[in-house]
N, C-alpha and C positions, 0 to 999 in steps of 0.2 A: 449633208451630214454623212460622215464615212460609216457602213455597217459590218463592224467584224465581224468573221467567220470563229468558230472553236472558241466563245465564249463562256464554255464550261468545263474549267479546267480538270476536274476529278468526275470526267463523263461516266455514265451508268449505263447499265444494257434498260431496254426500254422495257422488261421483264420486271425488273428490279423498280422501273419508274408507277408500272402499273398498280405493282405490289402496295406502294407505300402512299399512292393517290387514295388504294381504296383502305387503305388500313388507318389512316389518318383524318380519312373525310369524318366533319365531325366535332374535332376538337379547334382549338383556336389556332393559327400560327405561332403566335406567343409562346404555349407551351409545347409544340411538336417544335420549335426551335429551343426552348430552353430543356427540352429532352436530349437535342443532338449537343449543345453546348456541354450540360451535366456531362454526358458520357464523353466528351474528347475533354474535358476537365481530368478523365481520369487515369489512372496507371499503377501498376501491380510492383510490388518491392521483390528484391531476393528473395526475400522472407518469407513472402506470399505473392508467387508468381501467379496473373491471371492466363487465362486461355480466351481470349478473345473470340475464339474463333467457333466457340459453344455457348451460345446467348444464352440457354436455359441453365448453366451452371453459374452466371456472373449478375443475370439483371435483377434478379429481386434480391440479391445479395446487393447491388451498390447503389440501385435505384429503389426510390419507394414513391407511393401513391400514384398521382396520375403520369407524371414519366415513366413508371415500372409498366403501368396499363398499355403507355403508346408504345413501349420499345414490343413489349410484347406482341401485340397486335400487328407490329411493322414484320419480328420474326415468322409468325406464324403462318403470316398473309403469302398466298400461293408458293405452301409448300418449301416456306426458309429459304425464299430464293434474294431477300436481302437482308443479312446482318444488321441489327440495328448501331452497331459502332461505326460503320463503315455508312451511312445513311446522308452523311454530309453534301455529297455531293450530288445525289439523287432529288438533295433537299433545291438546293442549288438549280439542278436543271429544271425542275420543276416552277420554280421562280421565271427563270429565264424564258423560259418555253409560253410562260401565261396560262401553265396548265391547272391552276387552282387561284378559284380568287375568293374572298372575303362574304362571307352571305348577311343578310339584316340580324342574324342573331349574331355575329363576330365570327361564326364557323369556317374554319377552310374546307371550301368546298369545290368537286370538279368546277371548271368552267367548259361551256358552250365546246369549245377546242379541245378540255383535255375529257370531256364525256367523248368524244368523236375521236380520241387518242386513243379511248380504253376501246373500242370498238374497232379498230383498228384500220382508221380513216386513210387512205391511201395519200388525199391532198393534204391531210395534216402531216405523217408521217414524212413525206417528201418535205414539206415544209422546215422540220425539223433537222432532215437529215443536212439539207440545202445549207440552213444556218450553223451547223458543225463543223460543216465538211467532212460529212460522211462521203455524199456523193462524187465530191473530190477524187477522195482516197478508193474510192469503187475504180472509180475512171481509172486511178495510177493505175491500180491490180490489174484492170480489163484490157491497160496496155501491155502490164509485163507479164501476164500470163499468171506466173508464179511468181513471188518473190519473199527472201526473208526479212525481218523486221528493219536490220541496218541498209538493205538495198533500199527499201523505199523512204528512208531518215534524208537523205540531203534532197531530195525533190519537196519532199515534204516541211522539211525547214524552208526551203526558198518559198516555197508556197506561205507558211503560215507568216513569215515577214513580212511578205507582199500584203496578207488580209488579217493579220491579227497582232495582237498585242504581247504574243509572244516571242519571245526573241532567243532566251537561252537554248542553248541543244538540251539541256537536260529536261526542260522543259516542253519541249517539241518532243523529246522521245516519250511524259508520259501521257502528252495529249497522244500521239499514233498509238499507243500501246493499246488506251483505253479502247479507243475508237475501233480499233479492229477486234477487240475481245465483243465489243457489240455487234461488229457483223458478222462474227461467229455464231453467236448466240441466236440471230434471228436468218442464220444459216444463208445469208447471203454469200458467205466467205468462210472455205474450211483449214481447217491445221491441218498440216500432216507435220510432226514433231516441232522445226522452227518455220516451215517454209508456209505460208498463207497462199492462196489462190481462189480467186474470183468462181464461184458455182454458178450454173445454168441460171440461177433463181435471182443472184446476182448481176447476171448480165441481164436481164429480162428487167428487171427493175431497173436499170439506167437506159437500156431501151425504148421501155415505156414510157421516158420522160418528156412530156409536153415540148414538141419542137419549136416552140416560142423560146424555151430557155437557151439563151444564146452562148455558145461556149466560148471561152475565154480567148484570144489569141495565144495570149500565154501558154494557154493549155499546149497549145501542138506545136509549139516552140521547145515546151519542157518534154512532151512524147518525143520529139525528133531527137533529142539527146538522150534520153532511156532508150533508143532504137540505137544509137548510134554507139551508146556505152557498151550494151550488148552484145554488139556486133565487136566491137574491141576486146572486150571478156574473152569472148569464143577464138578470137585469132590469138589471144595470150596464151589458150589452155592449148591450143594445136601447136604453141611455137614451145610451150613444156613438154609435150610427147614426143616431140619430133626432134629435139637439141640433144649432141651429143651428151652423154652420161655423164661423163667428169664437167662440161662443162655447165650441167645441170647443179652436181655440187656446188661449184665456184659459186652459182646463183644463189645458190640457200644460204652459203657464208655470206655474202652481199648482203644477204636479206637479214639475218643473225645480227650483223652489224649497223644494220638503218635501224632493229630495232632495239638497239644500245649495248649487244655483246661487245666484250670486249678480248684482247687475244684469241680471234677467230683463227683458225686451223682448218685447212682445208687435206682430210690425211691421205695418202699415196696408197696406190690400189693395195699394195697386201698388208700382211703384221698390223691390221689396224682393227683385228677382232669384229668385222665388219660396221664398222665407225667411219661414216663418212667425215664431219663436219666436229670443232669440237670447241667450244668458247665459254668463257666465263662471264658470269651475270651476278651484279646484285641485287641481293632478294633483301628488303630492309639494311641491317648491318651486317649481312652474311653476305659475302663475296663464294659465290658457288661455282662450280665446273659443268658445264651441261653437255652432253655429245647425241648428235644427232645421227642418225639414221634414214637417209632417201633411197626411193623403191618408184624408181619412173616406170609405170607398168599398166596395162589396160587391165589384168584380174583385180580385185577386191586383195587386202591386202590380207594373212590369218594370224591366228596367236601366236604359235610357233616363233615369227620374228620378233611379237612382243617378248618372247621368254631368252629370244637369243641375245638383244638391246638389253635386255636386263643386264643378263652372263655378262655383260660385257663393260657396266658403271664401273666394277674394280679394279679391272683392269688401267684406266685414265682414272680413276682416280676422282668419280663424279658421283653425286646422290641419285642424282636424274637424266632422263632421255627422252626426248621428243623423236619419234615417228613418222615421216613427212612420206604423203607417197600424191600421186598425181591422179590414183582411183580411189576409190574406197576400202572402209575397214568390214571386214565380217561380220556377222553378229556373233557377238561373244568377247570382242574384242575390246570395245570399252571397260567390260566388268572385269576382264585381266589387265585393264593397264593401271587400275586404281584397285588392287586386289589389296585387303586390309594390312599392313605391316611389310609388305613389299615395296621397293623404292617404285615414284610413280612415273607412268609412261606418258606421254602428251602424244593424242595421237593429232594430226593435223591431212585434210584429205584432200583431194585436189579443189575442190569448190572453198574449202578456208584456206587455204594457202594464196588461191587469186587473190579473195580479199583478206589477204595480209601483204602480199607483192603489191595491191593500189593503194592501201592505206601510208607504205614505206614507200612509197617509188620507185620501188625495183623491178624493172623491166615493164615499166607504164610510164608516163609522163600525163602530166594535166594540163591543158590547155587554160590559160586565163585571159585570153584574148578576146572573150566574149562577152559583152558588156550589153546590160539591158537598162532601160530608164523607166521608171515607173515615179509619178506626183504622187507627194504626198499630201495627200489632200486633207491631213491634222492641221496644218501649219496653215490653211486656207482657212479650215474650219475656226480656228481660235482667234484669225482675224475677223472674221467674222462676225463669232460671239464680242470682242471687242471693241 
């Protein structure tokens, strides 16, 4: 029988699971399910907009008797660390995990597993993580060092095809999403703004892993092309620093037009108000004029050019302007490119512009010559049961 990985689609931090084990022990499933039912039954008018997001302003306004008791109890339990709106899927893993089961009075109560979940059992928790693939997505991090959310999306699609039942991208992004906001939480894996990275405490827990657990082949098939992707990265961005300047522009037109400008302009060194690049897009039924601005340069880029890209929309005759430089922006410079009632600046920095050149094709090619075979062992299985 085949066993999926990321069987709980609207995963929860295991904070939020402990929360609502002990805040619920107790009452029957029945009604700690027809509490999460009630509350997604529900939804606020123009008229009377709710706030969701404040349990003590909404639940004993829309809930009453024993569901008002358990939302309650679920909000209060360690510190409001789960909304009882949002409880769905905590409700969910909890099932799945076998982390509560039925007692001789009808109560749900911890079981065997999830008392030793709340105590924070090492072999349960790796249990759990193993059946999500958490520890998966540990391994991805602990190969790339660092990465941001869209970097680790196509390993992590191809993986969850391979072991799960999901299939869409949209749906594979909000399984990683979840999943990483959980190994933030239990500090395996920290933020810094979009970029995630593997902590000491994180590499030390897939360390620790019982060397019976056999890793996948797969596994270092998919590492050798994250080693290899990276290593391509790094010679794109040294072959941006190092390419003549004009023929730098020529690139970003290129790139303007893979991602569906149209009448791209490439403009001649002077009279062009320092306007490199210059094409029209449309934006729903507005057909617009955008002119861009590139700054191939190792400093950090400063406002001053945001305010000069400005001076320079009425000139061509454009609302807006993107910013393209191959370093970064200063601090200060996001909150003047979106300054209130000013036309808006787009800034774009060397690290989003690679991934907007691999997303377009421009000056990267993808390899699709590499072909992997994996059973599907459903089509086995249903003969089987048949």
């Amino acid at each position: 029988m085949v066993t999926y990985k990321t069987i709980t689609p609207l995963f929860p931090t295991y904070a939020q699971t402990a929360a609502m084990i002990k805040a619920v022990s107790g009452y029957t499933k029945k009604s700690v399910h027809g509490m999460i039912s009630e509350i997604r039954g529900q939804s606020g008018t123009p008229q009377k907009p709710v706030d969701w997001s404040i349990p003590n302003s909404w639940i004993d306004e829309r809930l009453s008797g024993e569901y008002a008791e358990i939302a309650n109890k679920i909000w209060s339990q360690d510190n409001h660390v789960l909304n009882p709106r949002h409880s769905y899927g905590t409700y969910m893993f909890i099932n799945n995990g076998n982390l509560m089961t039925v007692d001789m009075q009808g109560c749900w109560q911890p079981s065997a597993k999830g008392k030793a979940f709340l105590k924070g059992d090492k072999t349960v928790l790796r249990e759990l993580d193993d059946a999500e693939a958490i520890l998966q997505l540990l391994e991805l991090l602990s190969v790339r060092g660092q990465a941001k959310n869209g970097d680790l999306l196509p390993e992590w699609i191809t993986y969850l095809r391979q072991n799960s039942k999901w299939n869409s991208e949209r749906a594979c992004k909000s399984t990683l999403y979840a999943r990483l906001v959980n190994l933030v939480d239990r500090k395996l894996v920290k933020r810094n703004g979009i970029v995630y990275q593997i902590t000491d405490s994180g590499q030390k827990w897939l360390d620790d892993l019982p060397q019976t657990k056999l890793r996948d082949p797969l596994d270092d098939i998919m590492d050798s092309v994250v080693r290899y992707n990276e290593q391509q990265k790094a010679l794109l961005s040294e072959q941006l620093h190092n390419m003549n300047p004009y023929h730098f522009e020529i690139l970003i037109g290129q790139l303007l037009q893979a991602m569906g400008y149209e009448d791209v302009t490439v403009t001649k060194a002077s009279g062009d108000k320092g306007i490199d690049v210059i094409g029209n897009v449309q934006v729903g039924i507005t057909r617009i004029t955008e002119v861009v601005q590139v700054k191939r340069m190792q400093n950090s880029v400063n406002r001053p050019l945001i305010d000069q890209l400005r001076g320079a929309l009425p000139y061509h005759k454009a609302i807006r302007g993107t910013l393209i430089t191959t370093s970064k922006f200063s601090s200060g410079c996001a909150e003047a490119a979106n300054y209130p009632g000013a036309a808006p600046i787009t800034l774009i920095d060397g690290s989003r512009l690679i991934e907007l050149l691999i997303e377009n094709g421009v000056g990267i090619k993808r390899n699709n010559s590499l072909e992997l075979l994996s059973i599907d062992m459903s089509v086995f299985e249903e003969q089987t049961e048949d």
